[in-house]
C-alpha positions in Angstrom: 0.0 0.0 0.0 1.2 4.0 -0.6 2.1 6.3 2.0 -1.0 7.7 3.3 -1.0 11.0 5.0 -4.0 10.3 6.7 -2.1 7.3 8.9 0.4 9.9 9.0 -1.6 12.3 10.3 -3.1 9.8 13.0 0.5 9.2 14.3 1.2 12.5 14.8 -2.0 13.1 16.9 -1.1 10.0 18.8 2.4 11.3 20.0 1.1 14.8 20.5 -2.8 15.2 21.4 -2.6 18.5 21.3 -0.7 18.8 17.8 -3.3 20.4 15.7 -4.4 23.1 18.5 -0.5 24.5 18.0 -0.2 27.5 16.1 3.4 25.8 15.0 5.3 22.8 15.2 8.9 22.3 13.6 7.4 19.2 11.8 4.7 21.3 10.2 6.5 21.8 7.3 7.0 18.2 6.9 3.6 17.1 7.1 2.5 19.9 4.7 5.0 18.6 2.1 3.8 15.2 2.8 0.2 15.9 2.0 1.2 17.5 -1.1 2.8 14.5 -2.3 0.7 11.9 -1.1 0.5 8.4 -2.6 4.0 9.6 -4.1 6.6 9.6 -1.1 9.1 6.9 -1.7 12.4 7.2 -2.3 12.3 9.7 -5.2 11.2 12.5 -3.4 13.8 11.8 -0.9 15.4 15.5 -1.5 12.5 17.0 -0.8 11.9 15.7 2.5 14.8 15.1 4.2 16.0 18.6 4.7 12.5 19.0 6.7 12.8 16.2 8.9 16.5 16.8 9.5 16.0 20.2 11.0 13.4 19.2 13.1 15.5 19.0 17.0 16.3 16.1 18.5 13.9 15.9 21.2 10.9 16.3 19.2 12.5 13.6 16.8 12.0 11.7 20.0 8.5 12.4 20.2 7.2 11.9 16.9 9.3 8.6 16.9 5.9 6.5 16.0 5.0 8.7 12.8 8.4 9.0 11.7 8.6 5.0 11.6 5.7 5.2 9.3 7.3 7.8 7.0 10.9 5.4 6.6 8.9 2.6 5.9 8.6 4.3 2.4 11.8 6.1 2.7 14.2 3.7 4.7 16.9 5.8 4.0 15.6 8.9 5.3 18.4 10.5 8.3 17.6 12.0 11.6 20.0 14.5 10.8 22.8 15.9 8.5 25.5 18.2 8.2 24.4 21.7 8.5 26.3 25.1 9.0 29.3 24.3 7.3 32.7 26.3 8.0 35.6 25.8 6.3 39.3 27.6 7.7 43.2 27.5 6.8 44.8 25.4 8.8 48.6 25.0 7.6 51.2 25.3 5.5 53.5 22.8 4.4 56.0 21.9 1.5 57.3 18.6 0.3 61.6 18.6 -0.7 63.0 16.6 -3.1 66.0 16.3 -5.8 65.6 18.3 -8.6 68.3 20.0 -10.6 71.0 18.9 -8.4 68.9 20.4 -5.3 68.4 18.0 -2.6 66.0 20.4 -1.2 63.5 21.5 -3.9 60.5 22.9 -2.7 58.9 20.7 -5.3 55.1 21.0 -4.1 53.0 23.2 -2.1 50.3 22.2 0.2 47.4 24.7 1.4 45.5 22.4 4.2 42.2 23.2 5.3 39.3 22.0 7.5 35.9 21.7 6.9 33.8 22.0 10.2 30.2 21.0 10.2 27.5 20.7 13.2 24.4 18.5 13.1 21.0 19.7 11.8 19.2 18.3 14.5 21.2 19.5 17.0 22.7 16.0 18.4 26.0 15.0 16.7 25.6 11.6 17.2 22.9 11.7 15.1 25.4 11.9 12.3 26.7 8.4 12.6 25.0 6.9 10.1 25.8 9.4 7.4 29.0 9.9 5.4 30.8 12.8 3.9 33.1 13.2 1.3 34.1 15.8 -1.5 33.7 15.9 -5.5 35.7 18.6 -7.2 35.1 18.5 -11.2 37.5 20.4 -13.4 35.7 23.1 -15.6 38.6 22.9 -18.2 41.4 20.3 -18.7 43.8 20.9 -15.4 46.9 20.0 -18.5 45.6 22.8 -20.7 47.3 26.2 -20.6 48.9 27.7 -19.1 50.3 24.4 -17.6 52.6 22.2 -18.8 50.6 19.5 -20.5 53.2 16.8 -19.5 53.4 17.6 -16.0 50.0 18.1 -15.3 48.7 15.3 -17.8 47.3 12.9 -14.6 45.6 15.3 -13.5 41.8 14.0 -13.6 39.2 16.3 -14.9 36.8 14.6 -11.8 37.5 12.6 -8.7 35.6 12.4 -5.3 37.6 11.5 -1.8 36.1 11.1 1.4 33.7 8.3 3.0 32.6 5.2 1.0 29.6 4.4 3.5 27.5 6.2 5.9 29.0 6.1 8.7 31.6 8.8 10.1 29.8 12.1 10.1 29.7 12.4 13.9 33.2 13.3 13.8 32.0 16.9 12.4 35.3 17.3 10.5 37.0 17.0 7.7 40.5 17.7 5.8 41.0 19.2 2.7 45.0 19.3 1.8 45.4 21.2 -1.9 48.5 20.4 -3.2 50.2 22.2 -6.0 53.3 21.6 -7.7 55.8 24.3 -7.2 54.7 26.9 -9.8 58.6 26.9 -11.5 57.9 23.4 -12.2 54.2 23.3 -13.7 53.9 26.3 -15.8 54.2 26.3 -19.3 56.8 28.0 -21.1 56.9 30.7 -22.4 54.8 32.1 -19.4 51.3 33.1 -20.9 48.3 34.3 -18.6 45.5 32.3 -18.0 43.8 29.6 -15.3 41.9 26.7 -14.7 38.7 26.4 -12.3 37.3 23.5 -10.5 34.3 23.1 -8.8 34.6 21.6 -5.0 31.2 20.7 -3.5 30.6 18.3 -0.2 28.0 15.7 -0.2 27.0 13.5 2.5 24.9 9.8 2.0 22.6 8.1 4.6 22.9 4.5 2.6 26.2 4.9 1.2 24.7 5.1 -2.4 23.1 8.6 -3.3 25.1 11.9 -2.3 23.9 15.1 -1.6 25.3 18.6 -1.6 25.6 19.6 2.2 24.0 22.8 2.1 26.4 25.8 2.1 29.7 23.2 0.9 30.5 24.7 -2.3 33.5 26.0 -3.3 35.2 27.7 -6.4 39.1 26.6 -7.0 41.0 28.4 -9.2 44.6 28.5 -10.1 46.5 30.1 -12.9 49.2 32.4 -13.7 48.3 36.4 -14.1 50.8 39.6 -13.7 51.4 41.5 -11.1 53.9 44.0 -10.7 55.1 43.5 -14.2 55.7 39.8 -13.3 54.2 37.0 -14.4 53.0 35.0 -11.2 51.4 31.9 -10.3 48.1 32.4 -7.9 46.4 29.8 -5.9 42.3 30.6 -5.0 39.4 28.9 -3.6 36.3 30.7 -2.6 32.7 30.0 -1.5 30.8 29.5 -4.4 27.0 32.0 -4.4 25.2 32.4 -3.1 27.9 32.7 -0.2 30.7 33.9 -2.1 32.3 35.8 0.4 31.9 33.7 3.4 35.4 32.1 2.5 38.0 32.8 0.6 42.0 32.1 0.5 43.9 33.5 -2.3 47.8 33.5 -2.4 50.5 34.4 -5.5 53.9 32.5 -5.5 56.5 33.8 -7.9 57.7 31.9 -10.9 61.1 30.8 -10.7 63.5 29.1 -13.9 62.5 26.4 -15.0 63.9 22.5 -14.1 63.6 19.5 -15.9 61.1 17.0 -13.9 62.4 13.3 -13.4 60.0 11.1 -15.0 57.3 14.5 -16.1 55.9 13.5 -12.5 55.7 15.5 -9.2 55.0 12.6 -6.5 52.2 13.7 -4.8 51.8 11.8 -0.8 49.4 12.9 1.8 50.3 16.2 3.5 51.1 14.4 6.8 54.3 13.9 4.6 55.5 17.1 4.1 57.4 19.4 6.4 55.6 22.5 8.1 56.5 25.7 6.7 55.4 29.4 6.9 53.7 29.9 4.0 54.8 33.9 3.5 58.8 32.3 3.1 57.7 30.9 -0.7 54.4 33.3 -1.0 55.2 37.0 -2.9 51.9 37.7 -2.0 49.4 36.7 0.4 45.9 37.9 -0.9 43.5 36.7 2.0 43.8 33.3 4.2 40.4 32.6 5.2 
């Protein structure tokens, strides 16, 4: 048999006699979306209830436990709660060495690490523990293309996610975000032209480990390129919170451009950021724009 908000409705009243005398209820809007959908609700429609059940708070979750079992037995994977109010900071600098050009000490690659923050929409973290986070950054132009080297930069995908594989782990309410670029000398092409590449970051979280979802307000732009400044050309670094909150984040540095070296293998190695030595990031930065 379909959902039937009637049976709903008879639940609710059950767990709160006094329900329909309210002049408000933070599950209001979830039965009023309910009754517009009807004999619909199943999984499809899944978007366009869970961000009203997952705001309702945790005590009154409590409350309307009975009607709530009703509703996930047409949309099991329906969550209590789910990232909300998402904040993103700098965290670090840090910069991996290696050989190159007889240097045993090459700053060959960069690292910008960042956190992503998050609380729980409900208001209980531990409501989070059966959802899982992770990030998807698409390329809106080949990352190889100018003004790049195209040999250096040619593994660079044009899409790739990282992060959870289940749903499970969003209690932890963190995440890092390490963004690793190759030392500028190294990755630009040559002759220096002026141009960029932008990728789009957005976070997503799951309740079954299967369909992702944009955590609301977990966009980002990333941009990187090489542009003048000062009569120099120099290689810039940017990511930003994409609109409709573009200016609630945003770290934007320039490193210059130094001669070029020859890369063993066309390849910059590129291992997790706990790899890399701690640096201050205004020793190899010519200009530091805004961190956070």
């Amino acid at each position: 048999m379909p959902f039937n908000i009637a049976t709903f409705r008879q639940y609710l009243h059950t767990a709160n006699p006094t329900y329909s005398r309210l002049t408000s209820s933070s599950i209001q809007p979830l039965e009023n979306r309910l009754a517009i959908l009807g004999a619909t609700v199943g999984p499809a429609v899944l978007n366009q209830i869970q961000p009203l059940w997952a705001v309702v708070p945790y005590d009154k979750q409590q409350k309307y436990a009975a009607p709530i079992g009703y509703l996930k037995q047409f949309v099991p994977t329906l969550a209590d709660a789910i990232p909300a109010l998402p904040r993103m900071a700098y965290m670090e600098f840090k910069v991996m060495f290696m050989t190159i050009g007889g240097n045993a000490r090459y700053p060959a690659r960069f690292y910008h690490v960042h956190r992503l923050t998050w609380q729980s929409s409900n208001g209980r973290m531990a409501s989070l523990a059966q959802v899982g986070t992770r990030e998807r950054v698409t390329h809106r132009t080949n990352p190889a293309g100018p003004p790049f080297d195209a040999l250096i930069n040619a593994n660079i995908p044009m899409a790739f996610t990282q992060g959870a594989l289940t749903n499970a782990g969003a209690q932890g309410g963190s995440n890092y975000d390490d963004h690793s670029t190759g030392n500028p000398a190294l990755i630009v092409r040559r002759p220096l032209g002026v141009g960029s590449v932008i990728a789009d970051q957005i976070y997503e979280y799951t309740a079954d480990g299967a369909t992702w979802h944009p955590i609301p307000g977990a966009q980002y732009e990333i941009e990187k390129g090489v542009r003048m400044a000062g009569g120099q050309h120099v290689f810039f670094f940017r990511k930003q919170s994409a609109p409709p909150h573009a200016n609630v984040f945003h770290f934007e540095v320039e490193y210059p451009i130094g001669p070029a070296h020859p890369v063993p293998g066309n390849r910059i190695p590129v291992v997790p950021a706990g790899f890399a030595a701690p640096a201050q990031i205004n020793t190899y930065a010519s200009r530091i724009i805004r961190l956070g």
